[in-house]
C-alpha positions in Angstrom: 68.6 13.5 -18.4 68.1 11.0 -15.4 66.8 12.6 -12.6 69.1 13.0 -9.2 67.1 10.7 -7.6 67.5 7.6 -9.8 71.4 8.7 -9.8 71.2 8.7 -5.9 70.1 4.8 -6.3 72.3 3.7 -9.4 75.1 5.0 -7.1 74.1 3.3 -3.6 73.3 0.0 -5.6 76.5 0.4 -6.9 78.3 1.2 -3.5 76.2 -1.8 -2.3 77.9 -4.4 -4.5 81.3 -3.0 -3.7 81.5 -3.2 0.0 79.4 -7.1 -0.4 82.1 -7.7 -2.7 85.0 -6.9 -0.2 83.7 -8.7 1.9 82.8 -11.8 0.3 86.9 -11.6 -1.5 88.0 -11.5 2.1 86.5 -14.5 3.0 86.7 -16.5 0.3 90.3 -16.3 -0.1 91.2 -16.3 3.7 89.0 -19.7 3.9 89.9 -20.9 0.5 93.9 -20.7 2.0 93.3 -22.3 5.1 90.8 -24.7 3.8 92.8 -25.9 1.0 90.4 -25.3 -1.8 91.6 -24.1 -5.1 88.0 -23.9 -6.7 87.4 -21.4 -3.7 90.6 -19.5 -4.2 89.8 -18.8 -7.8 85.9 -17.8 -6.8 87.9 -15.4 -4.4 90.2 -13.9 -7.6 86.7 -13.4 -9.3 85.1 -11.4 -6.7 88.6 -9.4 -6.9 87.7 -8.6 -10.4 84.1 -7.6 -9.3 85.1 -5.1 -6.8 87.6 -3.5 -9.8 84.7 -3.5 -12.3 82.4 -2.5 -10.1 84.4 0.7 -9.0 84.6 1.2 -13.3 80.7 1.3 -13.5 80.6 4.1 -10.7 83.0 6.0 -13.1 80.8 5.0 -16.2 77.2 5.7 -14.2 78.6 9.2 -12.9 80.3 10.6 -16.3 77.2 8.9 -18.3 74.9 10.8 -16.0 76.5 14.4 -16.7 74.1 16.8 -18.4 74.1 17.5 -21.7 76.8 20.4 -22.8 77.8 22.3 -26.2 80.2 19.7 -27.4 77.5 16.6 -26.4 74.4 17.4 -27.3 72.8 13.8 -26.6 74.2 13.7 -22.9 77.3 11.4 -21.9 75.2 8.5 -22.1 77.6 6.1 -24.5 80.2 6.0 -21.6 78.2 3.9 -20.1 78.5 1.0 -22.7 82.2 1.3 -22.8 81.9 0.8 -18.7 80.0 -2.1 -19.6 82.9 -3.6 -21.8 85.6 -3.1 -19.2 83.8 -4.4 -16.7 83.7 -8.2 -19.2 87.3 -7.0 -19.8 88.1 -7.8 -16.0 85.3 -10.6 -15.9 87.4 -12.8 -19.3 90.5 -12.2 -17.4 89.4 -12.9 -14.1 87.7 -16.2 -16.1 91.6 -16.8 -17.7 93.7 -16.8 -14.3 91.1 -19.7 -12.9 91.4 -21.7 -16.3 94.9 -21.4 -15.8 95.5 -22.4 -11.7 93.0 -25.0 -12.1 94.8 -26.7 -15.1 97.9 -26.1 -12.7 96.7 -27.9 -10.1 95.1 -30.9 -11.9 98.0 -31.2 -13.9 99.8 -31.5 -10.5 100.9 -34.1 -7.7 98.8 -32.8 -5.5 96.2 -35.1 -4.3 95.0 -33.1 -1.4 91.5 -32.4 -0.4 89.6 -29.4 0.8 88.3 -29.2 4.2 84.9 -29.8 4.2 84.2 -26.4 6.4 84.3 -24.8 3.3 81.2 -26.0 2.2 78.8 -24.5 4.9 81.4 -21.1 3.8 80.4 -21.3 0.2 76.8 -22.6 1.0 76.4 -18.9 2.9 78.1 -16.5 0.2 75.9 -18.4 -2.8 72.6 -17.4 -0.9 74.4 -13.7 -1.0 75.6 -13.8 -4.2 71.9 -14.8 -6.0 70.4 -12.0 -3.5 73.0 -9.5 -4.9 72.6 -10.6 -8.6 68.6 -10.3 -8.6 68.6 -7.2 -6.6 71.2 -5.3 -8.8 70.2 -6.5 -11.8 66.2 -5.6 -10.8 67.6 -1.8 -10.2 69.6 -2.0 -13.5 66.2 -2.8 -15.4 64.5 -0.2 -13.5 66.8 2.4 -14.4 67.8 1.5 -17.9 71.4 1.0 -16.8 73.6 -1.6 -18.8 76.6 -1.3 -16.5 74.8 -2.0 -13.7 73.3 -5.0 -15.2 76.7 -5.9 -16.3 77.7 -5.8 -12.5 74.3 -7.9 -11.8 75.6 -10.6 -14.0 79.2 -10.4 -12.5 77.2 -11.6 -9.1 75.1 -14.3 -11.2 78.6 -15.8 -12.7 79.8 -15.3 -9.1 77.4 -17.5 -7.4 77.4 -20.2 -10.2 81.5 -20.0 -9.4 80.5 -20.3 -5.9 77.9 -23.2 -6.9 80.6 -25.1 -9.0 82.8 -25.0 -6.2 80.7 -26.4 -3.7 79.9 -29.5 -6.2 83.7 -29.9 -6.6 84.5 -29.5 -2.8 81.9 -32.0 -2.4 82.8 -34.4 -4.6 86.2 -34.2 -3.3 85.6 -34.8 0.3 83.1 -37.4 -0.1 84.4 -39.2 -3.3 87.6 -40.7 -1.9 90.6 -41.4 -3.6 90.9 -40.2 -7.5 88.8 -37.5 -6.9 90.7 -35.3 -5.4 90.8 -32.5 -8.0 86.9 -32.1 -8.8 86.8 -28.6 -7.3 89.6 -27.8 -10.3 87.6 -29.3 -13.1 84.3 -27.4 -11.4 86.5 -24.5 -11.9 86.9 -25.2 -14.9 83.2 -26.1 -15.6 82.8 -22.2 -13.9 85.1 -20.6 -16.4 83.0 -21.3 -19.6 79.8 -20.2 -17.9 81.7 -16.5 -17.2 83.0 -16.7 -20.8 79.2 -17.4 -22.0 78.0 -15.0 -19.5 80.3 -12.4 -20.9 78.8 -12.4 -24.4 75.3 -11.9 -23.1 76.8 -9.0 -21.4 78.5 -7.6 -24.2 76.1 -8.3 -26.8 73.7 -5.9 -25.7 76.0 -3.2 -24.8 77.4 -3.6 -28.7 74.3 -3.0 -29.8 73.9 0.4 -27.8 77.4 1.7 -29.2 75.9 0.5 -32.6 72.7 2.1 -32.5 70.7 -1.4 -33.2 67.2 -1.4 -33.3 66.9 -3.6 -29.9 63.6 -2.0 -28.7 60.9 -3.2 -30.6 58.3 -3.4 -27.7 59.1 0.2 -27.1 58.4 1.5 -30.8 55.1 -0.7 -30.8 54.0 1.1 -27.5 55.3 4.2 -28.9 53.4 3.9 -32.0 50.5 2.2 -30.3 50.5 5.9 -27.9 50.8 8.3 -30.9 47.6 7.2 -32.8 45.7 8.2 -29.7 46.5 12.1 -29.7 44.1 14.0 -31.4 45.0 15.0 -35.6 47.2 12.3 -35.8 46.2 9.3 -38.3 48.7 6.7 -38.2 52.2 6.7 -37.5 55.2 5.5 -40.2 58.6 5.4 -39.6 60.2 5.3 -35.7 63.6 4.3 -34.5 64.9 4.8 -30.6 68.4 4.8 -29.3 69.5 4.5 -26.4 71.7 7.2 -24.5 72.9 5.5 -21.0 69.5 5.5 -18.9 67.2 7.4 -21.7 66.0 7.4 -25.1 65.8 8.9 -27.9 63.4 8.7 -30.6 63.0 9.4 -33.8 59.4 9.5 -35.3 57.5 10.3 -37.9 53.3 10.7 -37.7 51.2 11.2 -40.8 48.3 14.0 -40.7 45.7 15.5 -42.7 47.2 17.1 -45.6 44.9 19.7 -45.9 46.0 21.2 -42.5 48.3 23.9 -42.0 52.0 24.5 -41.1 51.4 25.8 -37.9 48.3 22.6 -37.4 50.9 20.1 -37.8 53.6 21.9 -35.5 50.3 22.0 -32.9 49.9 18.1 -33.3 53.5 17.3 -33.1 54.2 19.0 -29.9 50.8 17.4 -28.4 52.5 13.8 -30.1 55.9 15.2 -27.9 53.8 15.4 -24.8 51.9 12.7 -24.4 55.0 10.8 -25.1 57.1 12.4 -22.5 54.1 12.1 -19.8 53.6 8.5 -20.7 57.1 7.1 -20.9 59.7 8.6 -18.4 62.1 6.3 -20.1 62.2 8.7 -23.2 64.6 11.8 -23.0 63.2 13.5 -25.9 61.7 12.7 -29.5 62.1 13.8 -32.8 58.7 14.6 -34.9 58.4 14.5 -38.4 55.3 15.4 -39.9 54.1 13.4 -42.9 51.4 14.6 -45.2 48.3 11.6 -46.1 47.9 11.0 -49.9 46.1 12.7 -51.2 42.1 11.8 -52.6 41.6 11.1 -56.4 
């Protein structure tokens, strides 16, 4: 169960990325309008999309976070994967609409260029956007959270939007004539790094809904912590899932045969301890006790 105090900071990381991304829609598409930029109007319809998914991983953090009850023993934790796949629901789509303007407007008549205020605009909200993306994504790890590293990498595609459009802008204002619709095609150049950006996202979030071993480092240390409490003499079997911010893990420890029932309860529950002392990551863990061979 996470604690209320990593809750309190999922939730005002979360909070934090909404009201940036208000702001930053705001601008964008009030500039973007008045400085004749259709790269920067599409970056604005992206950070749109961020402020929706963002508002879906404070639903997925808070349900995910609810204690565990008679009907969910494990917690509520696999809601939050399912935040995670809305949220690259709205980042694909968001990703569509600027494929489609942009193909709109180079497919066009229109041969006119963006102001070139909009650059010192856009060279501003990409200094936000990468602040943003490492901060978020930097509590995300720190918490175990994959929605709110799915909103981390909404700010990282955000900012490479941003990027692309300030190369197009550029390349518009300072090319002269024929390239007048670079900051379409570096919309267009944006839209595949969402789309590639989305599967990273989703990957890993698949994976938790699927149960996939994905934690191999943690086993090894889990393993490599067992063999140190007293009675225990090597360790066989161990799988971990993850449950929103916790784990879970499965594990099985080999003792002396010769010992007791109640000797190998004793060691498991020392095994449970040190676990749970060591790794505040873990929610609980699951001990089998395996018998060594016995001697010819």
């Amino acid at each position: 169960m996470i604690s209320k105090e990593e809750k309190k900071r999922a939730f005002k990381t979360t909070w934090l990325s909404i009201i940036g991304n208000i702001l930053l829609t705001i601008t964008k598409g009030s500039v973007g309008i008045i400085g004749n930029s259709q790269a920067m109007i599409a970056d604005a319809i992206e950070s749109c999309a961020d402020i929706i998914s963002s508002f879906v991983v404070l639903a997925g953090l808070n349900f995910s976070t609810k204690a565990p009850d008679e009907n969910h023993p494990y917690g509520h934790g696999k809601i939050e994967p399912f935040a995670t796949f809305i949220t690259i629901g709205f980042l694909i789509t968001s990703a569509l609409i600027i494929g489609v303007q942009s193909i709109q407007r180079i497919s066009s008549n229109d041969n006119s260029i963006p102001s070139s205020y909009t650059l010192i605009v856009l060279g501003v909200i990409i200094l936000i956007k990468y602040n943003l993306y490492k901060y978020i994504l930097r509590k995300g790890k720190q918490l175990n959270s994959s929605s709110l590293e799915a909103d981390a990498g909404h700010h990282k595609s955000d900012a490479i939007i941003s990027l692309s459009a300030f190369i197009g802008i550029s390349i518009s204002i300072f090319g002269g004539e024929g390239y007048e619709h670079a900051d379409s095609w570096a919309a267009l150049f944006a839209v595949g790094i969402i789309l590639f950006n989305s599967y990273l996202l989703f990957r890993p979030a698949f994976g938790e809904i699927m149960d996939e071993n994905l934690y191999d480092d943690l086993i090894d240390l889990v393993k490599q912590e067992t063999v140190k409490v007293d009675g225990v003499i090597d360790t066989e079997k161990c799988f971990i899932r993850k449950m929103g911010f916790k784990f879970y893990v499965d594990l099985h420890i080999i003792v002396d045969g010769e010992k007791s029932v109640r000797e190998g309860h004793d060691i498991a529950h020392a095994v449970k301890d040190s676990l749970k002392a060591d790794f505040n990551e873990i929610a609980d863990i699951l001990i089998h006790v395996e018998p060594s061979p016995k001697q010819p």
